[in-house]
Backbone as CSV, one residue per row, in Angstrom:
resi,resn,N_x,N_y,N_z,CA_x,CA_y,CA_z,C_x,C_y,C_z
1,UNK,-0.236,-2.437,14.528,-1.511,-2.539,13.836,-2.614,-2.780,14.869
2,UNK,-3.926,-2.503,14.551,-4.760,-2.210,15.849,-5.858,-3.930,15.388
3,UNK,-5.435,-4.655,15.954,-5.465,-5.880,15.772,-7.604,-6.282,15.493
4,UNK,-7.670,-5.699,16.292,-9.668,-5.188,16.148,-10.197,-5.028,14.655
5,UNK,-8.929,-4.232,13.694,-9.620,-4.160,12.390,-8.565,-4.656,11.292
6,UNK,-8.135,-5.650,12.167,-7.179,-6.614,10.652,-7.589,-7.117,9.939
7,UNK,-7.038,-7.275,8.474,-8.138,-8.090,7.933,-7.859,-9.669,8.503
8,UNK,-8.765,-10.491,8.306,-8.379,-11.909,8.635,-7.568,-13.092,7.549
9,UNK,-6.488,-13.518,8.073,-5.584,-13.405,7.149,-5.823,-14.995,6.421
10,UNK,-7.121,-15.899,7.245,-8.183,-17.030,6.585,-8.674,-16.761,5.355
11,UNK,-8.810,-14.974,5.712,-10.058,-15.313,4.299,-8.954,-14.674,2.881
12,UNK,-7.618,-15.298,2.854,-6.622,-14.637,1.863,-7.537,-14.260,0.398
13,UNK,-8.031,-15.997,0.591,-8.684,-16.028,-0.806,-9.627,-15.157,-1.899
14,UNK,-10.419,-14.199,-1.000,-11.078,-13.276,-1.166,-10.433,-11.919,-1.961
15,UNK,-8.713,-12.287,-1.202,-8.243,-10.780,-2.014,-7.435,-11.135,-3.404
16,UNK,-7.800,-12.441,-3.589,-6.858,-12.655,-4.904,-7.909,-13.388,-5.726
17,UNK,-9.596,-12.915,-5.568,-10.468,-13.363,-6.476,-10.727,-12.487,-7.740
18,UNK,-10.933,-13.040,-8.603,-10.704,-12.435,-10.199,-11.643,-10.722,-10.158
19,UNK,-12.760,-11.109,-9.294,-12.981,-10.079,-9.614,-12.651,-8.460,-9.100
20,UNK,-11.810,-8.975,-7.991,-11.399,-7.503,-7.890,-10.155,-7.007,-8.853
21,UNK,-9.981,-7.777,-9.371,-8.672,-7.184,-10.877,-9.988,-6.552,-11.707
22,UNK,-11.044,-6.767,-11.988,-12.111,-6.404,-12.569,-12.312,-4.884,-12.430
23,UNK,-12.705,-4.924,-10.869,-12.479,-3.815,-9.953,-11.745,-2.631,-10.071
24,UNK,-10.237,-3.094,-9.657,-9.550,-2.507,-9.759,-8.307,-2.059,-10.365
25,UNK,-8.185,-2.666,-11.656,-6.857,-2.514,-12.701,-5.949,-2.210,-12.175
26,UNK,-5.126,-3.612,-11.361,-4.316,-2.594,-10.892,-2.977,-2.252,-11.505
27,UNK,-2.653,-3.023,-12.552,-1.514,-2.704,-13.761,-2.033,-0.723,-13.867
28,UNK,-2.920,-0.829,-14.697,-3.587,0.409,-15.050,-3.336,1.880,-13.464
29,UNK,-4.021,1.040,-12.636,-3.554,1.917,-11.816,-2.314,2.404,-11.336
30,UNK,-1.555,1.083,-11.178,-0.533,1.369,-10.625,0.524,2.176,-11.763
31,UNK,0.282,1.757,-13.327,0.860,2.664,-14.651,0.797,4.307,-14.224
32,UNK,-0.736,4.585,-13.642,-1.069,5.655,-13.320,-0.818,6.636,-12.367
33,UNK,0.094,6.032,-11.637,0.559,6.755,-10.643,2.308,6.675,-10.475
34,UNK,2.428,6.221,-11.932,3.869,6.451,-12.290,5.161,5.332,-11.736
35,UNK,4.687,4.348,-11.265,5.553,3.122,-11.031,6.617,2.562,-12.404
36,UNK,7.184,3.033,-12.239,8.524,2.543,-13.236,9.530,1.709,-13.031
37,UNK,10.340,1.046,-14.240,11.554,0.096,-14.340,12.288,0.843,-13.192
38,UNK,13.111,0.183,-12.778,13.971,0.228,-11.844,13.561,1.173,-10.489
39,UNK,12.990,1.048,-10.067,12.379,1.697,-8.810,12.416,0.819,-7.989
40,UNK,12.372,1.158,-6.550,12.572,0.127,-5.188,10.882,0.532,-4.748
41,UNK,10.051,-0.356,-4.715,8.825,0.046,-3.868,8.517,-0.547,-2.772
42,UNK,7.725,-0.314,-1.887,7.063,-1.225,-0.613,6.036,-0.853,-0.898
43,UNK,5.189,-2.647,-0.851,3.922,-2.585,-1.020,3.659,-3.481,0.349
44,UNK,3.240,-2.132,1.018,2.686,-1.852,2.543,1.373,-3.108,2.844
45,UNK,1.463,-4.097,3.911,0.190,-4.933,4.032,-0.102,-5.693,2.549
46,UNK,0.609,-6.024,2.354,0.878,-6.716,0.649,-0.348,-7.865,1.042
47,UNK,-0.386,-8.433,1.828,-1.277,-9.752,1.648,-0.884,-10.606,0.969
48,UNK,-1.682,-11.677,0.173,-1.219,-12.145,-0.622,-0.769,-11.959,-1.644
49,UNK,-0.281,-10.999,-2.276,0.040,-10.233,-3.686,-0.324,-9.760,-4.259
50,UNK,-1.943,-9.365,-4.026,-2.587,-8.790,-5.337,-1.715,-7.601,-5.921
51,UNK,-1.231,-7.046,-4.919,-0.793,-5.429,-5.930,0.934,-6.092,-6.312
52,UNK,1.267,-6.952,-5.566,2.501,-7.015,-5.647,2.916,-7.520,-7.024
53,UNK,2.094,-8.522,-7.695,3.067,-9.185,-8.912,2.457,-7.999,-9.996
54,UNK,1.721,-7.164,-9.710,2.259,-5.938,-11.441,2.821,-5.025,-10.727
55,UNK,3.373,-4.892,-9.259,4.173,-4.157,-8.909,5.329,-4.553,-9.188
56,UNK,5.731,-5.920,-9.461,7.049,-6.526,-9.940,6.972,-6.313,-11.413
57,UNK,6.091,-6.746,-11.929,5.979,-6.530,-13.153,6.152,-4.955,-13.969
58,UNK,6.150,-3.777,-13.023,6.253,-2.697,-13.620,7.961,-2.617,-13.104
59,UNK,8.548,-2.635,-12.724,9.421,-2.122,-11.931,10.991,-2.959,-12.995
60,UNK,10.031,-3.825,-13.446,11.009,-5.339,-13.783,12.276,-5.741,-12.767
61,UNK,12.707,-6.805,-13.648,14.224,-7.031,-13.122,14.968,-5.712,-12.489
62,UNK,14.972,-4.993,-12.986,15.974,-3.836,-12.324,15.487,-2.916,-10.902
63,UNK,14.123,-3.169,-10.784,13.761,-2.466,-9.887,13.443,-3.888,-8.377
64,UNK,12.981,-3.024,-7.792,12.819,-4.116,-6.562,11.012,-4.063,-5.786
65,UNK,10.960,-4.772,-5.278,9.397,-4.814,-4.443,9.557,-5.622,-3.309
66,UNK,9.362,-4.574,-2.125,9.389,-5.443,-0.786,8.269,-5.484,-0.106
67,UNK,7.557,-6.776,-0.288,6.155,-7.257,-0.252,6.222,-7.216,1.411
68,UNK,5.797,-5.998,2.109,5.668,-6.316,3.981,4.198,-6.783,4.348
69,UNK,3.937,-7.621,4.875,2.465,-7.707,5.536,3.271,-7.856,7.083
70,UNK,2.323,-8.014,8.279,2.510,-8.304,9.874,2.116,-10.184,9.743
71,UNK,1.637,-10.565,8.998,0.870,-12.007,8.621,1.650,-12.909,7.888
72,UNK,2.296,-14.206,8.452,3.451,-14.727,7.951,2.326,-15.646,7.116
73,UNK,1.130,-15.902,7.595,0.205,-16.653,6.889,0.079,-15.942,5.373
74,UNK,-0.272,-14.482,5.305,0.174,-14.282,3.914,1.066,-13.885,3.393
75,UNK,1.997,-14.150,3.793,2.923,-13.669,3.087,3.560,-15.365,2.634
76,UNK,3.172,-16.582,2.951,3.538,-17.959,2.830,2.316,-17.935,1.681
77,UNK,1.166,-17.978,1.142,0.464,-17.740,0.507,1.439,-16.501,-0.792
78,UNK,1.696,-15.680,-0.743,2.294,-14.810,-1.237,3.654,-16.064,-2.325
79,UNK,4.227,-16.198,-1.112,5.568,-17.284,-1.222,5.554,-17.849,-2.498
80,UNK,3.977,-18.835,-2.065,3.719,-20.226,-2.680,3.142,-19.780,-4.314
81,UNK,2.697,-18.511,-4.631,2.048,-18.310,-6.089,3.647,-18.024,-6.457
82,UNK,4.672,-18.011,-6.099,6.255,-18.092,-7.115,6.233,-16.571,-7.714
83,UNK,6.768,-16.008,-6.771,7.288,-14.458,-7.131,8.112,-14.159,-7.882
84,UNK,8.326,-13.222,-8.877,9.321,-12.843,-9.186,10.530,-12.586,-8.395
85,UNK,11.713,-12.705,-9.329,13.094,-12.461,-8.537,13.301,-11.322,-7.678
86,UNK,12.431,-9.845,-8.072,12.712,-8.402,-7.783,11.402,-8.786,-6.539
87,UNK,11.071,-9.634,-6.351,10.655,-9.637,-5.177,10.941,-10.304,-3.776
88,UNK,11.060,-9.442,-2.584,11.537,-10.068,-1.246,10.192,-9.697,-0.205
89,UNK,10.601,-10.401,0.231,9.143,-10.345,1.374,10.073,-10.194,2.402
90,UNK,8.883,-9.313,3.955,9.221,-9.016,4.886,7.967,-9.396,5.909
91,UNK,7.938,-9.637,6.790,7.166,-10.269,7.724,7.812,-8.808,9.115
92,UNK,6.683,-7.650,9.038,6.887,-6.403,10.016,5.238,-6.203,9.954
93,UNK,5.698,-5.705,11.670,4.087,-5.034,11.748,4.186,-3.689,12.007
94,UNK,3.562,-2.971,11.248,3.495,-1.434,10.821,2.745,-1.143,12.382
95,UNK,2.936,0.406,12.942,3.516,1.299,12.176,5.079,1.540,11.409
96,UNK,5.846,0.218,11.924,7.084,0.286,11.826,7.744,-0.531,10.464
97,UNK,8.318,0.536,9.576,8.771,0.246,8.135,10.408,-0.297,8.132
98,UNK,10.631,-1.831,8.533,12.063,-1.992,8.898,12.895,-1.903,7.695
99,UNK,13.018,-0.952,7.081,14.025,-0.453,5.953,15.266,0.769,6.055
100,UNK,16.289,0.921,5.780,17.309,1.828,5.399,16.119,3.346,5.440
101,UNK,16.909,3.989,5.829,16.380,5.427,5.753,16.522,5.675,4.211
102,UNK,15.823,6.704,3.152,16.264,7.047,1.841,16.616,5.854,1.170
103,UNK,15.415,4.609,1.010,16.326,3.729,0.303,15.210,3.262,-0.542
104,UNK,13.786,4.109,-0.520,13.081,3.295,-1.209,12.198,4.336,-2.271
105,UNK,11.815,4.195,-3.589,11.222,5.357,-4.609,9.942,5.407,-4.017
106,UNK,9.071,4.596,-3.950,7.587,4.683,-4.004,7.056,3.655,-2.725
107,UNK,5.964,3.978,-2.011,5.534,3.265,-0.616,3.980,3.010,-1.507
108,UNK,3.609,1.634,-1.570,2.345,1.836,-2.048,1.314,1.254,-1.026
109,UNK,0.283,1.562,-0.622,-0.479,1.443,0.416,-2.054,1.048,0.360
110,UNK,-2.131,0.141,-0.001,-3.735,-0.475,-0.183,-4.074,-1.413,0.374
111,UNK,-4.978,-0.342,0.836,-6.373,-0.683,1.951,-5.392,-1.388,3.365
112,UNK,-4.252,-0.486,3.213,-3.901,-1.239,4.922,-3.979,0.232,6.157
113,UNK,-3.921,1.087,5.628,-3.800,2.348,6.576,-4.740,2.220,7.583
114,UNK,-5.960,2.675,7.217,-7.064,2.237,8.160,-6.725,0.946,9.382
115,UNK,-5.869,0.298,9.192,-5.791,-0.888,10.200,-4.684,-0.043,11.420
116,UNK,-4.209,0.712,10.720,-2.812,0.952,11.317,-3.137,2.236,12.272
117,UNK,-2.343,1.549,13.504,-2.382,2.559,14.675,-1.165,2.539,15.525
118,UNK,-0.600,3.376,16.314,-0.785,5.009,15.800,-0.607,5.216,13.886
119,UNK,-1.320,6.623,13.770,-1.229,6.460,12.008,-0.678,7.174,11.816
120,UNK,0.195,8.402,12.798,0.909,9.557,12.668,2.395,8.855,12.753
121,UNK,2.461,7.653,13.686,4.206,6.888,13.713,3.978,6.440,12.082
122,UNK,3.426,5.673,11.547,3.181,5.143,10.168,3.573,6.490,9.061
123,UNK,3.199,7.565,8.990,3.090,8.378,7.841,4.576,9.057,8.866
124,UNK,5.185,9.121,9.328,7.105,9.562,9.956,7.605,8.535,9.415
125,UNK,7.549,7.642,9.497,8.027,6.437,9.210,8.329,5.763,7.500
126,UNK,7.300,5.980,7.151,7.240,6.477,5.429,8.038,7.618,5.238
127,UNK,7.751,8.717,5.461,8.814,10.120,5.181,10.669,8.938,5.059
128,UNK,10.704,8.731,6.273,11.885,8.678,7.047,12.401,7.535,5.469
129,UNK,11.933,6.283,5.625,12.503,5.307,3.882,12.001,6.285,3.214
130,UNK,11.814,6.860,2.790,11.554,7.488,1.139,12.390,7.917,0.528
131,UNK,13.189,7.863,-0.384,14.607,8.931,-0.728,13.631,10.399,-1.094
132,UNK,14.420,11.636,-1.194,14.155,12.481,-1.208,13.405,12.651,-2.785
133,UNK,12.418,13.022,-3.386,11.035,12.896,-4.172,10.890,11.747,-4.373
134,UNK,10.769,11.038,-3.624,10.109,9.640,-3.336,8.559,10.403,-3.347
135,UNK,7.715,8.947,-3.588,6.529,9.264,-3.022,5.745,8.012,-2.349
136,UNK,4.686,8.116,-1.963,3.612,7.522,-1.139,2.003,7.121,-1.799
137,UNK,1.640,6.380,-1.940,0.696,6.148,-3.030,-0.463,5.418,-1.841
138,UNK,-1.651,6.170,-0.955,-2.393,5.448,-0.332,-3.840,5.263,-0.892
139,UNK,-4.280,4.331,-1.264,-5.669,3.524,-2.000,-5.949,2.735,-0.338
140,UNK,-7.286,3.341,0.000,-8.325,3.049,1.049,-9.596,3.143,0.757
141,UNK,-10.232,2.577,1.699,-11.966,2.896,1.278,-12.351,4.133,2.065
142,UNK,-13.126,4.191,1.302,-14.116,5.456,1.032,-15.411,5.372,2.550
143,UNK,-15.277,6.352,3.798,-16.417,5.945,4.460,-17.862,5.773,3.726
144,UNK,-18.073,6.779,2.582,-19.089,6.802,1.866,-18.885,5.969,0.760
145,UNK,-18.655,4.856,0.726,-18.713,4.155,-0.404,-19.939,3.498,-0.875
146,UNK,-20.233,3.529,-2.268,-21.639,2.974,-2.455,-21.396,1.645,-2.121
147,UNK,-20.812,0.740,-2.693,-20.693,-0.659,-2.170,-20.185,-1.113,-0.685
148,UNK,-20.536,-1.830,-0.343,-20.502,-2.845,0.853,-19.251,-3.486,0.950
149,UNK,-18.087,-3.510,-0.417,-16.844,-4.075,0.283,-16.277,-3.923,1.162
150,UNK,-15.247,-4.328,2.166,-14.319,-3.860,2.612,-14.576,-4.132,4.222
151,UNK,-13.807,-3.245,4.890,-14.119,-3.415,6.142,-15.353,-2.242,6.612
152,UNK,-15.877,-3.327,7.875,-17.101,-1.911,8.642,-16.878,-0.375,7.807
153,UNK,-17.557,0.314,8.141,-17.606,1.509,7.822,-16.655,2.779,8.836
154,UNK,-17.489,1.957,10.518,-16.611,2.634,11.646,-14.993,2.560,10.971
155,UNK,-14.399,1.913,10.526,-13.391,1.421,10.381,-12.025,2.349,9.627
156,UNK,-13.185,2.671,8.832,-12.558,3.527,7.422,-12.325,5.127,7.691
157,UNK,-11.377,5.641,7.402,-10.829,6.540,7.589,-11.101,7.850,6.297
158,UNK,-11.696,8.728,6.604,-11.749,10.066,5.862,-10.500,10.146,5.091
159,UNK,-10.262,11.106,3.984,-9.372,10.960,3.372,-8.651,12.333,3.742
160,UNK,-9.414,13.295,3.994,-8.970,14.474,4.598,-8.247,14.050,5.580
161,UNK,-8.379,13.423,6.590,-7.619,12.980,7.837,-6.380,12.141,7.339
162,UNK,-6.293,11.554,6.212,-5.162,10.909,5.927,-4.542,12.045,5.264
163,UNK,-4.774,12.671,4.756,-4.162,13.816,4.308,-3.179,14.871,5.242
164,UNK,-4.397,15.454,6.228,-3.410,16.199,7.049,-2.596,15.089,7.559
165,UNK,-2.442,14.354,8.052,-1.456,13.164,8.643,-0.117,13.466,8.057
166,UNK,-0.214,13.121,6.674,0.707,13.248,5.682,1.651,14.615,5.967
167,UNK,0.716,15.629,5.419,1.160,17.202,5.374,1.833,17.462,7.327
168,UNK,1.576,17.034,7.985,1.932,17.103,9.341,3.708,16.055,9.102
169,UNK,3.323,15.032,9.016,4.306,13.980,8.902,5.627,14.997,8.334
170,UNK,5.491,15.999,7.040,6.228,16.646,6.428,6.032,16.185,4.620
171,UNK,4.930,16.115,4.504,4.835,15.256,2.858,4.375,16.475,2.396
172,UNK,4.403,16.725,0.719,3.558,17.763,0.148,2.779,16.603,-0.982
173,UNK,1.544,17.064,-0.766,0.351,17.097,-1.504,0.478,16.779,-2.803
174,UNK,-0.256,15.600,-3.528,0.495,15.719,-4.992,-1.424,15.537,-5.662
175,UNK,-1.566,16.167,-6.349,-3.025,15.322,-6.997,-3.046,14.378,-7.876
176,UNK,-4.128,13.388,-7.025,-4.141,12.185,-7.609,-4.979,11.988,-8.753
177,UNK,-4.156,10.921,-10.045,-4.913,10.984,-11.049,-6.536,10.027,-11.569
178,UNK,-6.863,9.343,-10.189,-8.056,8.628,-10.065,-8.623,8.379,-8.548
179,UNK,-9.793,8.493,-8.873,-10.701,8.354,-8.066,-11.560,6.980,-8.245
180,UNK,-12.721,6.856,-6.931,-13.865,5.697,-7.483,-14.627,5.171,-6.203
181,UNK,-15.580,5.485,-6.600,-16.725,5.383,-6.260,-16.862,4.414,-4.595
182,UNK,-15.901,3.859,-4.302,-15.623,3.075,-3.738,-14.225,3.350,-2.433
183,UNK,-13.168,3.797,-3.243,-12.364,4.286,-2.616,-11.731,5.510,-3.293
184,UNK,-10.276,5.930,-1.986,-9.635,7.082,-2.937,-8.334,6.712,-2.709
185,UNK,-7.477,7.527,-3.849,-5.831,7.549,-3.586,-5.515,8.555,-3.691
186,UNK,-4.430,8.542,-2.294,-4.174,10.019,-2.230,-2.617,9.767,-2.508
187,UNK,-2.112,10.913,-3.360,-0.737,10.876,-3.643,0.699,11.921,-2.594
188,UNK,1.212,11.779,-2.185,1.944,13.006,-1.868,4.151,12.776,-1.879
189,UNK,4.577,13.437,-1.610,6.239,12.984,-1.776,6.610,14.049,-1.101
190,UNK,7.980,13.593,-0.964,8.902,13.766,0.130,10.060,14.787,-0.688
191,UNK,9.789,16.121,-0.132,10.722,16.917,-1.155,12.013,17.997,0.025
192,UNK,11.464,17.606,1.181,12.861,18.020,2.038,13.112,16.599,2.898
């Protein structure tokens, strides 16, 4: 991870304030991009959990969620709000995904890509865990975003460029079913 644009892992509090559930639904979203009972996911730079507990919550008991951040600070924060059972935490710093090759349904990825360098080892590396139509679910900001959240602007990564990444990596293209004003998600899976 390119340590210059991490988030700071002090200000946890910020990512588990009410109003970005406001924001960003992420039950709703994550419904929307097809997260189901029994599925194995990684939720990539998890932080303190925001995406992670309706990522447990969709998946239920039968499925699994392996909450990775590089930040043992959040992921002890993570710990302490009392996770569900289908959840395990991992303490790795990306680009490197320390999982079984083919062992995981869905990689979900918010707002950590942009941090991550090299971003071409990161999107091989995803291919490589994915079982075969697995997919990849990346939610980043938008360089043009009307609002001011997030990190710098320098920071933020085109979505076209995360795209070819992908399609290079060996992913095909899936269209995603939301957009916003703010950021985008790009969908794609692993079909050889």
């Amino acid at each position: 991870m390119a340590d210059s644009k991490r988030f700071d892992p002090k200000k946890h509090a910020i990512l588990l304030d009410t109003s970005r559930e406001a924001k960003w639904h992420p039950r709703a979203l994550l419904r929307a991009i097809g997260v189901q009972p029994g599925q194995v996911v990684v939720d990539l730079g998890c932080g303190p959990g925001f995406w992670t507990f309706p990522l447990a919550d969709l998946v239920t008991p039968s499925g699994a969620v392996w909450a990775l951040d590089g930040s043992r600070e959040m992921l002890d924060v993570l710990i302490a709000r009392h996770p569900p059972q289908q959840v395990h935490t991992m303490c790795a710093e990306l680009p490197r995904i320390p999982l079984p090759a083919a062992s995981v349904d869905l990689i979900w990825a918010a707002f950590v890509v942009h941090e991550v360098e090299p971003i071409d080892h990161l999107m091989r590396d995803m291919l490589r865990v994915l079982r075969l139509g697995g997919r990849v679910a990346i939610l980043d900001w938008r360089p043009d975003a009307v609002h001011e959240d997030g990190p710098p602007r320098a920071h933020r990564l085109p979505a076209a460029l995360i795209r070819r990444h992908l399609q290079e990596a060996g992913f095909i293209m899936r269209e995603s079913p939301w957009q916003h004003e703010d950021a985008y998600l790009i969908l794609a899976e692993k079909v050889v």
